[in-house]
Each structure stands twice: as structure tokens, then as C-alpha cells.
N, C-alpha and C positions, 0 to 999 in steps of 0.2 A: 275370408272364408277359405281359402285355396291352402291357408296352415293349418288347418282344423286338424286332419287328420296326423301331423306331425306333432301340434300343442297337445291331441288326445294320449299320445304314446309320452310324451318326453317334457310336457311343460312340468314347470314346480306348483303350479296352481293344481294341477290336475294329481300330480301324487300325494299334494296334501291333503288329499280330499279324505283319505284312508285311516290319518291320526286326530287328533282333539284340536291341533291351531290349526286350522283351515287360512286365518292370515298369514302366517307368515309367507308359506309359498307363494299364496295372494300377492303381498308385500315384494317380496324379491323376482316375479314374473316380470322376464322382458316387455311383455305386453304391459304390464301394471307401468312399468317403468318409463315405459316411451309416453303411455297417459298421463303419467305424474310429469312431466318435463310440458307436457302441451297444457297443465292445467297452473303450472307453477305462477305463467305472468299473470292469468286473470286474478281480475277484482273477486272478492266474496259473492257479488252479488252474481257476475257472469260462471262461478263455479254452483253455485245451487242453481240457476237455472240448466246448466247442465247437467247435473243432475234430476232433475224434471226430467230434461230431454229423454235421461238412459232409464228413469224410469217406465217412462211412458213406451220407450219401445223394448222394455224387457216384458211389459205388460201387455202388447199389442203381438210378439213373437209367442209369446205362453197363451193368448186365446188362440192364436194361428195352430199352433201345435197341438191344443185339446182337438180342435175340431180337423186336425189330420189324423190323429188316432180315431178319431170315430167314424169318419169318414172311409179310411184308407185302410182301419182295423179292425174296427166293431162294428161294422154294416157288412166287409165280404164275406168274415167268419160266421155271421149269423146268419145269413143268408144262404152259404155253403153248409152246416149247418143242417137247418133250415129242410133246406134239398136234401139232405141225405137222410134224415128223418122219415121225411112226406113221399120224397120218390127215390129209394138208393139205389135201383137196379140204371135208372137215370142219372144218378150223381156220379154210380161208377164208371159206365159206359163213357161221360163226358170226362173223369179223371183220365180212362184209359186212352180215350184218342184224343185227347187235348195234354196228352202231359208234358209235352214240350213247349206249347203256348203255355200252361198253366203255371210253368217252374217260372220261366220267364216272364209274365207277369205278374206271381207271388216277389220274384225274385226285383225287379222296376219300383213297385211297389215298395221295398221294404228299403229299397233304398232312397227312394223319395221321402220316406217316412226316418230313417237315418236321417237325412240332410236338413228334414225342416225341425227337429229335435237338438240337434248340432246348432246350427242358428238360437234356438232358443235359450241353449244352455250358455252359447258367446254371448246373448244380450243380458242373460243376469250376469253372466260373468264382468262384462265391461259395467254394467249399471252398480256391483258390488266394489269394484276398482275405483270409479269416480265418487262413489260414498264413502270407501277410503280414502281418497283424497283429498277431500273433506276435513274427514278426522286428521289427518296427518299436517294439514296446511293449517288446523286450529281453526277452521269457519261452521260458525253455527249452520244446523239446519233449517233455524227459523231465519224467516225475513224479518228485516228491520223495515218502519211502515215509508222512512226517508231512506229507504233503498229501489221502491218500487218505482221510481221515476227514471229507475237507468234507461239507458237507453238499449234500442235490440241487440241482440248477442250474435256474433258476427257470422260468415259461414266459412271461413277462414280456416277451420278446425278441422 
């Protein structure tokens, strides 16, 4: 997480995002690369279940992140809002002598709300990279039913 903001400015995944192949940059990302090399020794079966894995937490960071914009963006604006509608001579008074608390936790705020976005954009992005790996290594997405007897998938990874 601590490259985010370097992969935001400079990765190839993130400037292809702007023309019509979105893989390729995908495809040629160090980060894509370093997954493809840790995905290359598994079996078929230990690669789709990693893939489960990244789906399940690209899905688990995207309900985290609805409910921090609602939280964090549509409950203080409506609420502020809200106050300035019912009471303004009160919402401005508390603008005016709170506008240095007020910058500064609009300002915590939105950068909380950056960071759990950020996260959720790296879990689709790793969960689209191991789905590419997939396609690239030629394994089906379905299970075969004399596959489900492997054994657990290691933590190794």
C-alpha cells in the first residue's frame, strides 16, 4: 500500500486506464509481473482458488468503501446541509469559529476516504491481474469435479 501513490502517478496499469486496452498496461505492470512469477509454479486448481481468494477481497474492499462514502460523505454533507437549511445563522457562527477544526477534519476525512478507495481500487486491480493469469497460463475458470479434492492452498504466497 505504501506504493500507492507512486503506482497512481507512474504505473502502466494506471495510464492505460485513459485508451481502449486496458490489458496491456495490466499485462506489462511490474506488479502484474511479480504475480505472474508467484502464480507461474501453481497447479490449475491452487490458481482458481486464488482467484476466489482476490475475488472475495476485491468484493469485501468495494462493500468497505461504499459504506465509507456514506459514512464519511453522505451523512456529514447532509447533515451540514441539513443545519444550514433549519439553523444558518448557527451553521455559520459554527463555520466561523470552528474553521480551523473544520478544514482539518473535512481535510482527515477525505483523506481517510482517499486511502480506503485506493485500497479498493489495488484489490480489483490484483483480483484483475490473477484473472489474467489465468487466461495467460491457459486455466480454465471452471473446476474440474476430480479437482476438488486438492488439498489447502498454502500461505506461502
Amino acid at each position: 500500500m505504501w506504493r500507492m501513490p507512486f503506482d497512481a502517478m507512474f504505473s502502466r496499469a494506471v495510464w492505460t486506464l485513459t485508451g481502449s486496452d486496458y490489458v496491456w498496461g495490466l499485462r506489462h505492470d511490474p506488479l502484474s509481473q511479480r504475480i505472474f512469477d508467484l502464480m507461474h509454479p501453481l497447479s490449475p486448481s491452487d490458481m482458481r482458488r486464488l482467484m476466489m481468494i482476490a475475488r472475495l477481497n476485491q468484493r469485501r474492499h468495494e462493500a468497505i468503501s461504499r459504506w465509507t462514502a456514506v459514512a464519511f460523505v453522505t451523512l456529514p454533507l447532509s447533515l451540514g446541509l441539513a443545519m444550514e437549511q433549519l439553523q444558518p445563522e448557527l451553521f455559520r457562527r459554527f463555520v466561523e469559529d470552528w474553521d480551523i477544526a473544520t478544514f482539518n477534519s473535512l481535510l482527515i476525512i477525505g483523506l481517510i476516504v482517499a486511502y480506503i478507495l485506493s485500497c479498493a481500487w489495488r484489490a480489483r486491480q490484483i483480483a484483475s491481474v490473477v484473472e489474467l493469469g489465468l487466461i495467460e497460463n491457459a486455466v480454465s475458470f471452471e473446476t474440474d469435479q476430480e479437482e476438488d479434492e486438492a488439498s489447502p492452498l498454502g500461505t506461502e504466497l
